[in-house]
C-alpha positions as CSV (number, residue, x, y, z in Angstrom):
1,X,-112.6,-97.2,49.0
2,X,-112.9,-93.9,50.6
3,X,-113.9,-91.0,48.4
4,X,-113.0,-87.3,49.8
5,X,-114.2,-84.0,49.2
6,X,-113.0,-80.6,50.9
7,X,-115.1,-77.5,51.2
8,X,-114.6,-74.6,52.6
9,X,-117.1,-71.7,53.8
10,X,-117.3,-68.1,55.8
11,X,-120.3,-69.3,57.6
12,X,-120.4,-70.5,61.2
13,X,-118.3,-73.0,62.2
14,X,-121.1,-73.7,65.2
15,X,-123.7,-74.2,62.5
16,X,-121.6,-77.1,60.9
17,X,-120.9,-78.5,64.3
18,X,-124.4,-78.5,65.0
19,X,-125.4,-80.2,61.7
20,X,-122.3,-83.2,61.7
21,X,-123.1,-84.3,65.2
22,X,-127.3,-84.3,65.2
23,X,-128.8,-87.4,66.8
24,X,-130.8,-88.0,63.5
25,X,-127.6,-89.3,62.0
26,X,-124.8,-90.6,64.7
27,X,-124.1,-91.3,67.7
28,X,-122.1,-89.8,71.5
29,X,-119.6,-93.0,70.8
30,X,-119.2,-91.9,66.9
31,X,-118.6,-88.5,67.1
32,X,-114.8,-87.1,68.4
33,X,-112.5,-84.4,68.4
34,X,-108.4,-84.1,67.4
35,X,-107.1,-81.1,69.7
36,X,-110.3,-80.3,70.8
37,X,-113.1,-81.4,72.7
38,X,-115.9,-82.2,70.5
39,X,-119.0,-79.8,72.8
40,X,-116.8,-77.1,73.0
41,X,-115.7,-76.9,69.5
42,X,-117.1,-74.1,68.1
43,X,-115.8,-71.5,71.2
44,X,-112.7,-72.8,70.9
45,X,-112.4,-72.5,67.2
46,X,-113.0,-68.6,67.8
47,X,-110.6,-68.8,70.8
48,X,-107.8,-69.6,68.2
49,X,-108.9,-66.7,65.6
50,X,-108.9,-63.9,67.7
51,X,-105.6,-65.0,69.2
52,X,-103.9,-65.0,66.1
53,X,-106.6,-62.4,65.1
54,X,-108.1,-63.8,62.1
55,X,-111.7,-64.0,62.4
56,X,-112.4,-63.1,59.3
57,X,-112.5,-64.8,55.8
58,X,-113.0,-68.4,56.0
59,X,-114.2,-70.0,59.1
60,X,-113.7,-73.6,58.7
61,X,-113.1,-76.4,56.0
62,X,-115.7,-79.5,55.5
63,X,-114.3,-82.6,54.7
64,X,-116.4,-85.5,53.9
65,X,-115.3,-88.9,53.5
66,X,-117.6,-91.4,51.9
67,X,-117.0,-95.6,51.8
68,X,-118.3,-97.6,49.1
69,X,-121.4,-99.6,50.0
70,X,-119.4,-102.8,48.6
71,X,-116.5,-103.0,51.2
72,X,-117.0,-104.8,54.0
73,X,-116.9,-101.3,56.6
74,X,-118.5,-100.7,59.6
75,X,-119.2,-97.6,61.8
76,X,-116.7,-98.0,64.2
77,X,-114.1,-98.8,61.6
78,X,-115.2,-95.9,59.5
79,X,-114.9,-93.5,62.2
80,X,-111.2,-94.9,63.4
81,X,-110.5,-93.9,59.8
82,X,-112.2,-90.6,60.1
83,X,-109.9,-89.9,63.2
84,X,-106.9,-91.1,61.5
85,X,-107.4,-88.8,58.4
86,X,-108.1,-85.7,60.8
87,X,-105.0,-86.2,62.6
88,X,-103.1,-86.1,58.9
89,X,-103.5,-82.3,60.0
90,X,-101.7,-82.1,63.5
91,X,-101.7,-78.5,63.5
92,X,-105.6,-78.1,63.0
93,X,-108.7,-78.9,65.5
94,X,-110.9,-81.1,64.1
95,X,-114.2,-82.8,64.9
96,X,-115.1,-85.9,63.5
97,X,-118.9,-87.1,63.3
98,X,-119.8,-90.7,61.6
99,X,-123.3,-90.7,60.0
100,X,-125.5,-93.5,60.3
101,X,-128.5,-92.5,58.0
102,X,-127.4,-93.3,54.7
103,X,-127.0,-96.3,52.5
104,X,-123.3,-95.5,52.5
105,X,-121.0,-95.0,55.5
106,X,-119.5,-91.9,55.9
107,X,-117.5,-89.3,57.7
108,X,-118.0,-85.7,58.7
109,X,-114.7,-83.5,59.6
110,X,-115.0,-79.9,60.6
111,X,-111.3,-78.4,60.6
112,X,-110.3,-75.3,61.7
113,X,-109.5,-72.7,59.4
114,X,-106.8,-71.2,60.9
115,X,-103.8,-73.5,62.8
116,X,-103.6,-73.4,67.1
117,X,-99.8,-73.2,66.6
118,X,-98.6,-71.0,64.5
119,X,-102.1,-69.0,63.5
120,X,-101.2,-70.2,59.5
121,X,-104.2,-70.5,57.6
122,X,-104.8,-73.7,56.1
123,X,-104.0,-73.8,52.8
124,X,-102.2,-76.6,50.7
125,X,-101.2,-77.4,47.0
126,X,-102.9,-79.6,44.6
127,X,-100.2,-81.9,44.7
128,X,-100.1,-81.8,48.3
129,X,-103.9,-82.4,48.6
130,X,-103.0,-85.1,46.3
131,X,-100.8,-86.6,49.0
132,X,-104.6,-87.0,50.9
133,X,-105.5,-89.3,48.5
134,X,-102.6,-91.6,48.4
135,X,-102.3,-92.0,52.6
136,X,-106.6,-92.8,52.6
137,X,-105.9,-95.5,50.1
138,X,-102.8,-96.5,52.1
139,X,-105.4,-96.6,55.2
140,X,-107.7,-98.2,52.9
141,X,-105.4,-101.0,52.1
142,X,-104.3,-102.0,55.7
143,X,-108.2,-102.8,56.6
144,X,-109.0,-104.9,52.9
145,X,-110.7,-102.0,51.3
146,X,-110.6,-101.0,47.7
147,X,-108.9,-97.9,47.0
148,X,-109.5,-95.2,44.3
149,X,-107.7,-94.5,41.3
150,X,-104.6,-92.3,41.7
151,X,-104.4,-89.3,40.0
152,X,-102.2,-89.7,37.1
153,X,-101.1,-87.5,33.5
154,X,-102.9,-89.2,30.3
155,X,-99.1,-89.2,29.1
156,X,-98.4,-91.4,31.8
157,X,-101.3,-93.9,33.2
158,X,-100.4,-96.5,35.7
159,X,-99.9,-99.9,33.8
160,X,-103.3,-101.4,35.3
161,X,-105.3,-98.5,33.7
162,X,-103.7,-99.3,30.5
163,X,-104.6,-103.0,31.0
164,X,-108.3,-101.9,31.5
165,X,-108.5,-99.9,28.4
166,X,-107.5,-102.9,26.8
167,X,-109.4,-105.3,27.9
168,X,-112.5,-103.1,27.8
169,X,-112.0,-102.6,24.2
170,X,-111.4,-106.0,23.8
171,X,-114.8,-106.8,25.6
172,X,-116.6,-104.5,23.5
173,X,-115.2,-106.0,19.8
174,X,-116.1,-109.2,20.8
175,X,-119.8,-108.9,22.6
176,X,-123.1,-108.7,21.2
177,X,-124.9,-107.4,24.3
178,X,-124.5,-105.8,27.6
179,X,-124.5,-109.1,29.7
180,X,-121.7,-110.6,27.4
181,X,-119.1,-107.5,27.7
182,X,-119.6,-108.0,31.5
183,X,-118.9,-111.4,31.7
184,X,-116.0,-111.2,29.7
185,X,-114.8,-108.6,31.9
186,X,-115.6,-111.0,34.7
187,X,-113.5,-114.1,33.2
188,X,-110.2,-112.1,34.1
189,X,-111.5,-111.1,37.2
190,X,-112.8,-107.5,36.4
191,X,-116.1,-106.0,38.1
192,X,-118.4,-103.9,36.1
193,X,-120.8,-101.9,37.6
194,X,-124.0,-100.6,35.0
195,X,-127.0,-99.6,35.8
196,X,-129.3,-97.3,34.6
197,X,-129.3,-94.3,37.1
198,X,-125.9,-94.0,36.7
199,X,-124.0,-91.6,34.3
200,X,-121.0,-93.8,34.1
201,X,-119.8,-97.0,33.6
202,X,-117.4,-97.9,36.8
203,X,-115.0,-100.7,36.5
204,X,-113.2,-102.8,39.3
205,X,-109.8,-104.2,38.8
206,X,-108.5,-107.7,40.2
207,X,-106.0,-105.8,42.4
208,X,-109.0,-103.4,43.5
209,X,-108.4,-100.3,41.9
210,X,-111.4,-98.8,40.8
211,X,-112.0,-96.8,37.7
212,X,-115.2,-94.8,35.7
213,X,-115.5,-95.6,31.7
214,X,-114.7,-91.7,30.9
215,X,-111.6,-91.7,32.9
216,X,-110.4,-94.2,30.0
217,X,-110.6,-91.3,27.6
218,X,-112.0,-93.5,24.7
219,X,-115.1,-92.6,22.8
220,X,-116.0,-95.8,22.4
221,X,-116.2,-97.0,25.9
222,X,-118.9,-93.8,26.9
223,X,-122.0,-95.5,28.2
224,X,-124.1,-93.9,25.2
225,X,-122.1,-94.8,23.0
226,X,-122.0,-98.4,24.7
227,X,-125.6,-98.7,25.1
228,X,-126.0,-97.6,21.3
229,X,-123.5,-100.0,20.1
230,X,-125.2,-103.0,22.1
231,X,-129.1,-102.1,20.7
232,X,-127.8,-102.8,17.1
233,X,-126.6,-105.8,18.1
234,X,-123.0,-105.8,19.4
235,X,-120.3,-107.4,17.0
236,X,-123.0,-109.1,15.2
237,X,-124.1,-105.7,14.0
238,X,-123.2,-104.0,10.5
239,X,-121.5,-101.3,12.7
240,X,-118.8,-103.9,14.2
241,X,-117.8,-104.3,10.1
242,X,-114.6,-102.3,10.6
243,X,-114.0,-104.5,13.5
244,X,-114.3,-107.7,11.4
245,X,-110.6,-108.8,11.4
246,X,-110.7,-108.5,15.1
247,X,-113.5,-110.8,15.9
248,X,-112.3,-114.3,17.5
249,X,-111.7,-117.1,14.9
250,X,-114.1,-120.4,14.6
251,X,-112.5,-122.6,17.3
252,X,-111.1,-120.1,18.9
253,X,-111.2,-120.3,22.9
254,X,-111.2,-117.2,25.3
255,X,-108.2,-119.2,27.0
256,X,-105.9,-117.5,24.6
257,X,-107.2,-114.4,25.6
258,X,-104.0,-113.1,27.3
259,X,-102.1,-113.7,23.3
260,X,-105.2,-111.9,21.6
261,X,-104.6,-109.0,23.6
262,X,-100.6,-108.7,23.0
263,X,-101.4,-109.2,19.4
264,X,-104.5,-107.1,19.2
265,X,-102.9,-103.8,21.0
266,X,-99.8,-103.7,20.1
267,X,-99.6,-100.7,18.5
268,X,-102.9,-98.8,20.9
269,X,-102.6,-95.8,19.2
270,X,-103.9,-97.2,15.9
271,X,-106.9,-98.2,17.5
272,X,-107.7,-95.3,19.5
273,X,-111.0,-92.4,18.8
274,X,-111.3,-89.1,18.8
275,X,-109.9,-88.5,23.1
276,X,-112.7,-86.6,24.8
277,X,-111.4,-84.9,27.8
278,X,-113.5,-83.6,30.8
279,X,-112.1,-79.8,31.1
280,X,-112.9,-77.5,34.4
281,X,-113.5,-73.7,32.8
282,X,-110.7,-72.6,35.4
283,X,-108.3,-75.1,33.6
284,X,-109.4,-73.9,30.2
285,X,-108.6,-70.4,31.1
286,X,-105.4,-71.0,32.7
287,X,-104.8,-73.5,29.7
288,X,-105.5,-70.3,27.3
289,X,-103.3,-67.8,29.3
290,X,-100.3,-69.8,28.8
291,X,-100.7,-69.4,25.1
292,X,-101.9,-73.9,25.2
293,X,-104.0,-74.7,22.2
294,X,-106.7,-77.6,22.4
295,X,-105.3,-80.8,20.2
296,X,-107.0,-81.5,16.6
297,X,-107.1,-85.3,18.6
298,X,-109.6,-83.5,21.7
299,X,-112.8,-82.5,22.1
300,X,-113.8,-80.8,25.3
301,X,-116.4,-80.9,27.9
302,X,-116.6,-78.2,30.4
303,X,-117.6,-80.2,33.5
304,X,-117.4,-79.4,36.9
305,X,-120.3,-81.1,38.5
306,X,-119.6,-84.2,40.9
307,X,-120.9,-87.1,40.8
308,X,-123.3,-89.0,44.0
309,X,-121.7,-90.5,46.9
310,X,-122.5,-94.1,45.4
311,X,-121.5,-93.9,42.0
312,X,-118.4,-91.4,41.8
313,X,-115.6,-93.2,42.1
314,X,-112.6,-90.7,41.7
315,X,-111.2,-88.4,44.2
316,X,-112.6,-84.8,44.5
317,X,-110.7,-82.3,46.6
318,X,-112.3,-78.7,46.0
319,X,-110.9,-75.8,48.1
């Protein structure tokens, strides 16, 4: 699973270029250039700016591209795929460094601002940054890596995120402790990884799509909440009483777990908190200048801060 973020800045591009390619963290053999030539990038950057005379305003665009320490990826790999993503943007110079001095593998792009054939400053749409996303995972998937979750409206989740919800849920109703949610996850083949120094709660499907506990939009599956749910003693606990009728029945085996669920969700909305959604404060004022109201079903958390390379498992593309 690759995880992307762009950022863009009006400082020196030979500042970056000097930072991505230092001998503390790659290598001659892991470091390349798309329409340039990786030593003289920064001079010929500034060749294409004052051709098309834009020198000003931003100077370059940063992309990062992190792989999860759990697939199976190594440098040279990493860097084909670091190639591959900077030639998604054939009208742009890139150069491509792979660092080495991290616990996770990862990928240093320096782009061009401003476009060697046409002199078009780069610029794209969410949705079309969105397209990113879905051609890493496709590069993802040819070399057996996991892929991250696609972006999707809460009106509309793919069916394996709704299967995840479900299942979490189900996990939670019928476990008494951490361990036991986990490896009921586990019999149908879900990963989920918890640890302490972790905000979230990130889930693995059997297909490989990976997703965090808050992107479920359920109060109930918040770590907190979790972790205070569990300390009173799970569904043994006088807080799983309004859970009673959906506690397994004496002799009942978790091989019928596929009919518990159809019978236990089929109506999800009954059964769904209070949605908690993660708002940026640019979306809430765009949200409020269109005359949008919050829903009496919302709360709202003005968050913009990322997560580490290790834990956040989404895709971030900032601009």
């Amino acid at each position: 699973m690759a995880v992307c973020k762009f950022i863009s800045s009006k400082a020196s591009v030979k500042g970056a270029l000097e930072y991505i390619t230092q001998k503390e963290k790659t290598e001659a053999k892991l470091i390349g250039g798309k329409n340039c030539v990786p030593e003289n990038a920064a001079e010929e950057f500034e060749a294409v700016k004052r051709m098309f005379g834009k020198s000003d305003g931003r100077q370059y665009y940063h992309i990062i591209q992190s792989f999860s320490p759990n697939d199976p990826v190594d440098f040279e790999t990493a860097h084909e795929l670091g190639m591959q993503l900077a030639a998604y943007f054939p009208q742009f110079q890139c150069v491509v460094a792979t660092h080495k001095d991290r616990k996770h593998i990862h990928n240093h792009i320096v782009m061009n601002s401003v476009s060697f054939q046409n002199g078009r400053m780069f610029h794209q749409t969410a949705a079309q940054l969105e397209q990113v996303k879905v051609f890493v995972n496709q590069l993802c998937q040819q070399h057996g890596f996991s892929t991250t979750e696609a972006k999707a409206s809460r009106r509309k989740w793919p069916e394996w995120k709704k299967k995840l919800r479900r299942l979490a849920i189900y996990a939670m109703l019928h476990s008494y402790n951490k361990a036991e949610f986990i490896r009921i996850m586990a019999t149908q083949g879900y990963k989920v990884k918890w640890e302490d120094k972790y905000k979230y709660i990130t889930f693995t499907t059997p297909e490989g799509n990976v997703c965090r506990n808050n992107k479920l939009f359920d109060e109930r599956l918040l770590k907190e909440n979790l972790e205070r749910y569990f300390e009173q003693g799970g569904c043994f606990s006088l807080k799983a009483k309004d859970y009673q009728e959906y506690r397994p029945q004496p002799g009942e085996a978790f091989g019928g777990l596929s009919r518990l669920l159809d019978g236990l969700f089929g109506a999800p909305e009954q059964h769904y908190h209070q949605e908690h959604i993660h708002h940026s404060e640019k979306e809430l004022k765009k949200m409020a200048a269109q005359g949008q109201k919050i829903s009496r079903c919302e709360t709202v958390t003005v968050d913009d801060q990322d997560e580490e390379y290790e834990q956040y498992h989404g895709f971030n593309l900032t601009m």
